[in-house]
C-alpha positions in Angstrom: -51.3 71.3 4.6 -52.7 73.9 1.8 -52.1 77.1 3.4 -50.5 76.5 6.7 -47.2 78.2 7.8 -44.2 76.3 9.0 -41.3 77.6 10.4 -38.4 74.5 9.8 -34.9 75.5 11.9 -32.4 73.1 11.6 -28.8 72.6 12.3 -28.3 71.6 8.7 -29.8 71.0 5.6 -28.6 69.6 2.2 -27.6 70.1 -0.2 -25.5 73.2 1.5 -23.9 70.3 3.8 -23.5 66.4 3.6 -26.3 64.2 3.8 -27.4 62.8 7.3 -30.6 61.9 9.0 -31.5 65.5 9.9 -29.8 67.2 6.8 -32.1 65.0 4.5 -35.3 65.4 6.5 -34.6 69.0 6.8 -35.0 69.0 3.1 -37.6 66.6 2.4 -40.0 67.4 5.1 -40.4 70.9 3.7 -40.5 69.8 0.6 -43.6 67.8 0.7 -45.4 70.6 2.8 -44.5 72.9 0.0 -45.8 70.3 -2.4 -48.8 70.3 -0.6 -49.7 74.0 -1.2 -48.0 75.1 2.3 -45.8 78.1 3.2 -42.5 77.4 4.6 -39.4 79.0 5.5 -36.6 77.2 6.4 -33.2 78.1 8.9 -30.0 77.2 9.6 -26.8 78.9 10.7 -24.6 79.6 7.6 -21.3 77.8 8.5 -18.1 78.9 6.9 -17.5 75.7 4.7 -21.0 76.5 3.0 -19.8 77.6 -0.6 -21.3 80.9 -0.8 -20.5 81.4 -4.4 -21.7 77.8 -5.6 -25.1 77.6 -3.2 -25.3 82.0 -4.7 -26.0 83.1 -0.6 -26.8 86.9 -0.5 -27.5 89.1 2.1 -30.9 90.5 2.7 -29.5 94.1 4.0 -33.7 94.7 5.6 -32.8 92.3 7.8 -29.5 91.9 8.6 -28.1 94.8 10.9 -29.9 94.3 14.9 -27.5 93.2 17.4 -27.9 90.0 19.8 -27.0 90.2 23.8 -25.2 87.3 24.3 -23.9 86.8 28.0 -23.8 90.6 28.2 -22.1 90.7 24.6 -23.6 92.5 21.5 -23.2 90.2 18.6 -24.2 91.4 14.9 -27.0 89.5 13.2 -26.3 88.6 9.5 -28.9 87.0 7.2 -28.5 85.8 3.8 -30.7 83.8 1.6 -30.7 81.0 -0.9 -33.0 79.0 -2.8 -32.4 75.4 -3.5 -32.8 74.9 -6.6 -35.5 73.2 -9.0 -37.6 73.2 -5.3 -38.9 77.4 -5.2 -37.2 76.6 -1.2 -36.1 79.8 -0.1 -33.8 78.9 2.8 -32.5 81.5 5.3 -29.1 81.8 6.8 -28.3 83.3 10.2 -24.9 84.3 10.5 -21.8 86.0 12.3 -18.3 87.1 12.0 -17.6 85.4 15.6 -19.8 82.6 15.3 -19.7 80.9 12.0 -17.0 82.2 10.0 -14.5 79.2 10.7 -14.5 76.3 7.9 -16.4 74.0 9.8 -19.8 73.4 11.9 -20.1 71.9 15.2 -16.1 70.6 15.7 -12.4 71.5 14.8 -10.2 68.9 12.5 -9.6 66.6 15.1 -13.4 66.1 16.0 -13.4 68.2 19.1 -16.6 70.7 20.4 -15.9 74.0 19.4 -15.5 76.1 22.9 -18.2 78.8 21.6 -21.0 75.9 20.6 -23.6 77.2 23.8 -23.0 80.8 22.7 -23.5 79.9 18.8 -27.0 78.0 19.8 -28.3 80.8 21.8 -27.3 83.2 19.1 -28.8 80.9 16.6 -32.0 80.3 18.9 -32.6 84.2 19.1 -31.6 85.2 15.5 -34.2 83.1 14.4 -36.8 84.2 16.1 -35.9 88.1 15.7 -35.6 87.0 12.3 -39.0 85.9 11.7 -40.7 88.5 14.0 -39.0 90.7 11.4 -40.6 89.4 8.3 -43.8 89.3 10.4 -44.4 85.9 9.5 -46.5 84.0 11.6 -46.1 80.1 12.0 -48.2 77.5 12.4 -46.0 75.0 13.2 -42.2 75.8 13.9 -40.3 72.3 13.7 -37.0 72.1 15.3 -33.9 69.3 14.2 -30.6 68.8 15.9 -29.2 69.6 19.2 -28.0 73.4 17.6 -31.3 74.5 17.2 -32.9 72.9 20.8 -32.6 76.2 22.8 -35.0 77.0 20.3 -38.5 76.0 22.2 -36.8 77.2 25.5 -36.6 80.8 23.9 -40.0 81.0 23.0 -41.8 79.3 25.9 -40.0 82.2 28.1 -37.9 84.6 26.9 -40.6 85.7 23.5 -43.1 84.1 25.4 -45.4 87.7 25.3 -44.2 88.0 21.7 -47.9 88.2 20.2 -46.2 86.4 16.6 -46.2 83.4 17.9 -49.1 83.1 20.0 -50.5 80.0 18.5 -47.7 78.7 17.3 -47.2 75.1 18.4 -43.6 73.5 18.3 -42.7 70.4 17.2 -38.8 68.6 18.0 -37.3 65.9 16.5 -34.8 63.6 18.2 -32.2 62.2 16.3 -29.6 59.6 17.1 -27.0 62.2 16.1 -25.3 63.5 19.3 -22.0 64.6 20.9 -19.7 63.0 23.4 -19.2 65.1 26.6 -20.8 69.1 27.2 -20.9 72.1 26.2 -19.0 75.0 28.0 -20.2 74.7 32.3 -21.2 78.1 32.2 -23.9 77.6 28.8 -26.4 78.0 32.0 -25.2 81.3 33.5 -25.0 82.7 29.8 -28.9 81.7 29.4 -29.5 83.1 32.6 -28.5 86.1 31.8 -31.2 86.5 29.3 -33.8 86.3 32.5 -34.7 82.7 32.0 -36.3 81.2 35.1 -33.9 79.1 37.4 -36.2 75.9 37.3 -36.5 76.0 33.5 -33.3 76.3 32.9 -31.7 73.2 35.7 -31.1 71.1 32.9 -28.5 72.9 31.6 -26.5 72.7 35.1 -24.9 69.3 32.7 -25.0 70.6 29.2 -24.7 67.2 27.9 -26.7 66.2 24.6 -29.4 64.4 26.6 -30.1 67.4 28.4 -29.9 69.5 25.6 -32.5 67.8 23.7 -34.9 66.9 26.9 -34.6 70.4 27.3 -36.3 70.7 23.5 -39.0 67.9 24.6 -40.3 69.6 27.6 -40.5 73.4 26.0 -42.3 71.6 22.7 -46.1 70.8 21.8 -45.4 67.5 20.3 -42.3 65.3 19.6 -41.4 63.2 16.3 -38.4 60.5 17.1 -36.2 61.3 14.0 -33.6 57.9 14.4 -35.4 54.3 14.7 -33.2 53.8 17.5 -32.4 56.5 20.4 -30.7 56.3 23.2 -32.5 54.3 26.0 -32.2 57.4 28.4 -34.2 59.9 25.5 -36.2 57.3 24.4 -37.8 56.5 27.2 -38.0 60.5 28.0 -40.0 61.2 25.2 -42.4 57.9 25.9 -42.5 58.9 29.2 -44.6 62.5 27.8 -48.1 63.0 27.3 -47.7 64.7 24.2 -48.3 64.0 21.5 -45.2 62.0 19.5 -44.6 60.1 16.2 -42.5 57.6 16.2 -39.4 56.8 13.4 -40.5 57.1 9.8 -38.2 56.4 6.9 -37.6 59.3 4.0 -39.7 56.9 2.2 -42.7 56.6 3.9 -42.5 59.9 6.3 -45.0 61.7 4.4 -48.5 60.3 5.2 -47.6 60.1 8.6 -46.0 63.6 8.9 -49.1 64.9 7.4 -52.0 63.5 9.5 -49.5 63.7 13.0 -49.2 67.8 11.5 -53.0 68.1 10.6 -54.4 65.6 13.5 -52.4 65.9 16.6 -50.0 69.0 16.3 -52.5 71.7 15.3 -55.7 70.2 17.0 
């Protein structure tokens, strides 16, 4: 991977939250690339229980300041930056007053969606990419994990689709066995409409369920790595169902061959 470019957004990432099945291979898979002589860059939204002062976030002023449209709204765009430590990771955060400010990530203290989840992965979805387009960095590969980033692969197939960046970018989604019970706000496809999305790209999101969400993610990506040994039956058979190409489950222990020739071999061939 000496030399190649990958982009890595993802819901979350340790150590800035607890470990899980994406948090971990959030980490690790950018580690080995970087061990292997790649550029990375890593994102994730910076939720308010992140420890600012502990994980020492700071705000890159350059590119903070441009303003989002969301469903007709203009929404600030913050980013901050951290490096985890002992790795040379730098990992970027995109944030908002509105969006991530609350002590929590995806649900309140009694385990229920927040209301605002479809607007937070838009913004998230867009900040990264008008993030990127502002460092002028130019992936290779830009590897999507967990159901806040999947709107991610819609954006750029349409809406950044003429964006000349990431022309030859390829995208790569993992699916995780790490969903939500129930949708997202019934409007979430009226608020991506509004960004000019085509109608028939955008149907899935008439249920904004998590299966949706992330088939969404399968059909707008290059190539698909199944991130849980077991999925649900409905996703699983989804992403067999595809002719691209797709990896199936590794373990943290053994990923890293198999990332590295499915990368090399099938992703940027």
């Amino acid at each position: 991977m000496k030399d190649k470019r990958i982009l890595y957004v993802s819901s979350e990432v340790v150590p800035y939250l607890p470990e899980t099945e994406i948090s971990s291979m959030s980490f690790e898979a950018p580690k080995m690339v970087n061990k292997q002589g790649g550029q990375i860059r890593i994102f994730m939204p910076r939720y308010g229980n992140i420890n600012e002062r502990r994980h020492q976030l700071h705000e890159v002023i350059r590119l903070s300041g441009i303003n989002l449209v969301i469903n007709d709204l203009d929404m600030p765009l913050i980013i901050k930056v951290a490096s985890i430590p002992k790795e040379r990771i730098q990992v970027y955060f995109i944030d908002n007053e509105e969006y991530f400010k609350r002590k929590a990530t995806l649900t309140d203290e009694d385990g229920k969606l927040f209301n605002d989840n479809d607007e937070r992965a838009i913004f998230f979805a867009k900040g990264v990419i008008e993030t990127v387009k502002k460092l002028n960095w130019s992936p290779d590969i830009i590897h999507v994990n967990g159901w806040l980033a999947s709107l991610l692969p819609l954006y750029l197939k349409e809406f950044y689709k003429n964006e000349p960046l990431f022309t030859e970018s390829k995208i790569v989604t993992s699916v995780y066995n790490q969903n939500f019970e129930g949708m997202l706000d019934k409007t979430m496809i009226k608020k991506v409409g509004f960004d000019g999305l085509d109608g028939d790209a955008i149907k899935l999101l008439e249920k904004p369920n998590y299966n949706n969400l992330m088939k969404l993610a399968i059909d707008n990506s290059d190539a698909i790595i199944k991130g849980s040994k077991e999925l649900e039956k409905e996703l699983d058979d989804y992403i067999d169902a595809t002719d691209k190409p797709k990896l199936d489950y590794y373990s943290p222990e053994e990923f890293a061959e198999p990332y590295t020739e499915f990368y090399t071999n099938s992703v940027l061939q």
